[in-house]
DSSP file (Angstrom, degrees, kcal/mol; ACC not computed):
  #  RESIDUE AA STRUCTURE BP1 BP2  ACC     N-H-->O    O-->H-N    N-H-->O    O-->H-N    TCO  KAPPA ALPHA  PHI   PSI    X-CA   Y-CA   Z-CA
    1    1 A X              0   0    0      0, 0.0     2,-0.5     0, 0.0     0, 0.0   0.000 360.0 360.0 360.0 127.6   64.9  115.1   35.0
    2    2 A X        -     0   0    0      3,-0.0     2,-0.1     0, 0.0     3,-0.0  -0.838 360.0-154.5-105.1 133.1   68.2  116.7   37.2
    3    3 A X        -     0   0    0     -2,-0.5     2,-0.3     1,-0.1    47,-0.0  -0.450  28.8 -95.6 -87.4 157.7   68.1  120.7   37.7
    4    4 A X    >   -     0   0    0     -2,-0.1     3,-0.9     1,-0.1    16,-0.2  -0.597  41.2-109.4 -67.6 155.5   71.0  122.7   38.3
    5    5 A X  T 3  S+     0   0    0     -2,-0.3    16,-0.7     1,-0.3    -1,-0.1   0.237 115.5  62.2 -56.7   8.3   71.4  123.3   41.8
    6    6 A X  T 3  S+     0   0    0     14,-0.1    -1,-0.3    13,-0.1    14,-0.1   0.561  79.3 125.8-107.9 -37.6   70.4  126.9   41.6
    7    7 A X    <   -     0   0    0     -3,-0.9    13,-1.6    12,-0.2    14,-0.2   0.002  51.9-134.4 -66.5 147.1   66.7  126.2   40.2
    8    8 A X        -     0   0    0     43,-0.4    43,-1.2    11,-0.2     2,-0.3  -0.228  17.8-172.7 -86.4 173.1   63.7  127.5   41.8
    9    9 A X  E     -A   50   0A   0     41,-0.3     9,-1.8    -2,-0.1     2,-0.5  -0.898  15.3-144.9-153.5 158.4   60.5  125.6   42.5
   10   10 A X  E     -AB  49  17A   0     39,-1.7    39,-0.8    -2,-0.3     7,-0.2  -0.964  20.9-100.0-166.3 113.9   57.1  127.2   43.8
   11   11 A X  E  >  -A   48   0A   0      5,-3.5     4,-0.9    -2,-0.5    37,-0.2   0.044  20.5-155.7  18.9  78.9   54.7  126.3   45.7
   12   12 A X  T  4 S+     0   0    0     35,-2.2    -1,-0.1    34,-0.4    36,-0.1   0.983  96.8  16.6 -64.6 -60.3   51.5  125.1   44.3
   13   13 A X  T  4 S+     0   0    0      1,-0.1    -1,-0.2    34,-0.1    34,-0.1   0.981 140.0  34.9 -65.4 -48.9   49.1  125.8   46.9
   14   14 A X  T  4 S-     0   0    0     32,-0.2    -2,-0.2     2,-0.1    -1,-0.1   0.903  89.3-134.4 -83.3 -30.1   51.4  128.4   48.9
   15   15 A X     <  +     0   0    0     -4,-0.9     2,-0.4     1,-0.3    -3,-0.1   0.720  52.4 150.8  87.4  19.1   53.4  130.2   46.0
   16   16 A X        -     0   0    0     -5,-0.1    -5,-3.5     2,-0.0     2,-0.5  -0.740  41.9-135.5 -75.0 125.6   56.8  129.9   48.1
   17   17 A X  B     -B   10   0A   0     -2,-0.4     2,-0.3    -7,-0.2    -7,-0.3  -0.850  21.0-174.2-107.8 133.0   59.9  129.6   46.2
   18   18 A X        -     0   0    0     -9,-1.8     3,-0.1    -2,-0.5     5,-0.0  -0.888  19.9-142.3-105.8 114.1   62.5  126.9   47.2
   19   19 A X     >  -     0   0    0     -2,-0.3     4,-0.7   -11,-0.2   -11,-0.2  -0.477  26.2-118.2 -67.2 169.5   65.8  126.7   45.6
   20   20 A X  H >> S+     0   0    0    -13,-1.6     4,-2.1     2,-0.2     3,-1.1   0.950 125.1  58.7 -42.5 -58.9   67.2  122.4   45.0
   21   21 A X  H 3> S+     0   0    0    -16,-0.7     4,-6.1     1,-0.3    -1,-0.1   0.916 111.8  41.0 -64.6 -56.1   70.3  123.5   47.4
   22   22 A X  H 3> S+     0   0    0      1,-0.2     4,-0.8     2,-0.2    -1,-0.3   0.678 116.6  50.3 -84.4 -10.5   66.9  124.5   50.3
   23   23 A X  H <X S+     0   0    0     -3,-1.1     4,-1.7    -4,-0.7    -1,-0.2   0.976 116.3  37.0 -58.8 -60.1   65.0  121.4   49.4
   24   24 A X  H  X S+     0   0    0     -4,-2.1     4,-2.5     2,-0.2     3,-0.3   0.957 112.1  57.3 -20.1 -75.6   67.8  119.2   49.8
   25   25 A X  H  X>S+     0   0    0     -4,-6.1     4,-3.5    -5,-0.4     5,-0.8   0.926 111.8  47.4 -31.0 -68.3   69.1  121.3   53.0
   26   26 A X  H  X5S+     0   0    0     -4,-0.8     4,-1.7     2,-0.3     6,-1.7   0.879 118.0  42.3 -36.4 -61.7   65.3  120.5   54.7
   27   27 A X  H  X5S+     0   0    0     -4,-1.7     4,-0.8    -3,-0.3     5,-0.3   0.941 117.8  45.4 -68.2 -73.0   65.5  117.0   53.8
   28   28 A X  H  <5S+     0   0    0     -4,-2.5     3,-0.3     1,-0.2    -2,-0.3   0.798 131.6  12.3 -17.9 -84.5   69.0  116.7   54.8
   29   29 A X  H  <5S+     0   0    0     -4,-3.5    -1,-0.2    -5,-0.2    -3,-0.2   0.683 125.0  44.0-106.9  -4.4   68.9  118.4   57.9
   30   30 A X  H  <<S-     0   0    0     -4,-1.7    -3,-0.2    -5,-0.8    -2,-0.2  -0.040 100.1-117.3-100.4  24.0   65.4  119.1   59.3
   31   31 A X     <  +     0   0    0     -4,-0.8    -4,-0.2    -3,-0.3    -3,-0.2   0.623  52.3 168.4  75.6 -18.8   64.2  115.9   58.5
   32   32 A X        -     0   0    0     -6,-1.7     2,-0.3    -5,-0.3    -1,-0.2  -0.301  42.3-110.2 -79.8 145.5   61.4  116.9   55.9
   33   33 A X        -     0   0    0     10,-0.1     2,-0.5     1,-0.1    11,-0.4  -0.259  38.6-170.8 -59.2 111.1   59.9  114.4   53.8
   34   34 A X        +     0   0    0     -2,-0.3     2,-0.3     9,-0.2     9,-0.2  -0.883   7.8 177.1-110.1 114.3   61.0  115.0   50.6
   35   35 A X  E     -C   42   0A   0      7,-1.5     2,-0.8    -2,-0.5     7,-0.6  -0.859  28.5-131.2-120.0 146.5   59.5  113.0   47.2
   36   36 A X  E     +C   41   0A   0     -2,-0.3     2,-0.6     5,-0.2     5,-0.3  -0.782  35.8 170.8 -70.0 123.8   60.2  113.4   43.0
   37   37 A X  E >   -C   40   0A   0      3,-3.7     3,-2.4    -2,-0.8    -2,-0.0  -0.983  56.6 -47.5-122.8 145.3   56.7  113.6   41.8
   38   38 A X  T 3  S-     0   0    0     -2,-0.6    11,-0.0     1,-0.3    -1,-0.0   0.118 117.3 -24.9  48.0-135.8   56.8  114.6   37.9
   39   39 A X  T 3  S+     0   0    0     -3,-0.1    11,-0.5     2,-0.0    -1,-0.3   0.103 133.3  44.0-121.7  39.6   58.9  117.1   37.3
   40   40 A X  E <  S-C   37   0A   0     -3,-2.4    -3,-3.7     9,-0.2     2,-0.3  -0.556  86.4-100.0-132.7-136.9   59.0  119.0   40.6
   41   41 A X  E     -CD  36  48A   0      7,-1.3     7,-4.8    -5,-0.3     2,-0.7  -0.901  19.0-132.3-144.1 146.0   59.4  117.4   44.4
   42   42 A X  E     -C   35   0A   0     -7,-0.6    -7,-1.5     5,-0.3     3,-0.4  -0.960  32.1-165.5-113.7  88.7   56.3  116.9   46.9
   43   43 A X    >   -     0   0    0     -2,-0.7     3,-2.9     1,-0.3    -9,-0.2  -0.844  66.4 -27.9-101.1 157.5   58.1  118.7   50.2
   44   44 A X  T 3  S-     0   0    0    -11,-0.4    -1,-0.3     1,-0.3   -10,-0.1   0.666 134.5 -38.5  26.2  69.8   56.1  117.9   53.7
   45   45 A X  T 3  S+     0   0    0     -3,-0.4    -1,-0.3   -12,-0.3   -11,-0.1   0.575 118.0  99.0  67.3   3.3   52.9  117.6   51.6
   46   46 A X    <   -     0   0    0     -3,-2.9   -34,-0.4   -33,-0.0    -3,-0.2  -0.410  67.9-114.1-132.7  78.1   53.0  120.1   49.1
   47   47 A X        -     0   0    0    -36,-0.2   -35,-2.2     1,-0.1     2,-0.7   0.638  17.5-154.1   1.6 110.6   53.9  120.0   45.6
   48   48 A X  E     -AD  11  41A   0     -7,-4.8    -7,-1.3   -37,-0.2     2,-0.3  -0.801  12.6-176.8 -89.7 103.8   57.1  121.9   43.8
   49   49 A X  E     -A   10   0A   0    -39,-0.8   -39,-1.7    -2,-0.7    -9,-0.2  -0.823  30.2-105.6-105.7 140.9   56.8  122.8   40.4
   50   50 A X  E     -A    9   0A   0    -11,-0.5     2,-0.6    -2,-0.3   -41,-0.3  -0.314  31.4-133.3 -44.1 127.9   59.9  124.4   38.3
   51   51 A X        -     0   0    0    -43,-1.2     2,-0.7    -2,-0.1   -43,-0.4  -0.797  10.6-150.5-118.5 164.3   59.4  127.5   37.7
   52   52 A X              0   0    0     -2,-0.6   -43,-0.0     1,-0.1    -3,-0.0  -0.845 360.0 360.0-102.5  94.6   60.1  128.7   34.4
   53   53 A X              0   0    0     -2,-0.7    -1,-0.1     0, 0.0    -2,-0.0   0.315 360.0 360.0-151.6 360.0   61.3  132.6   34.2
């Protein structure tokens, strides 16, 4: 599934919200490991779920 580039995602464990554009960015240019799992993103070991609002 593709998001707008504006959509949030949050945290599982930490409850931090990441726009697409700052997932990307991270991956992009600090190197963090970035995966699709489902229908969020697995950044540096922790799991992004849409969030729905």
């Amino acid at each position: 599934m593709t998001y707008p580039i504006d959509t949030v995602f949050k945290g599982v464990e930490s409850g931090r919200r990441l726009s697409k554009r700052q997932i990307g960015y991270g991956a992009w240019k600090e190197g963090l490991p970035v995966e699709r799992v489902g229908d969020g993103f697995l950044v540096d070991g922790e799991r992004y779920e849409p969030v729905s609002e």
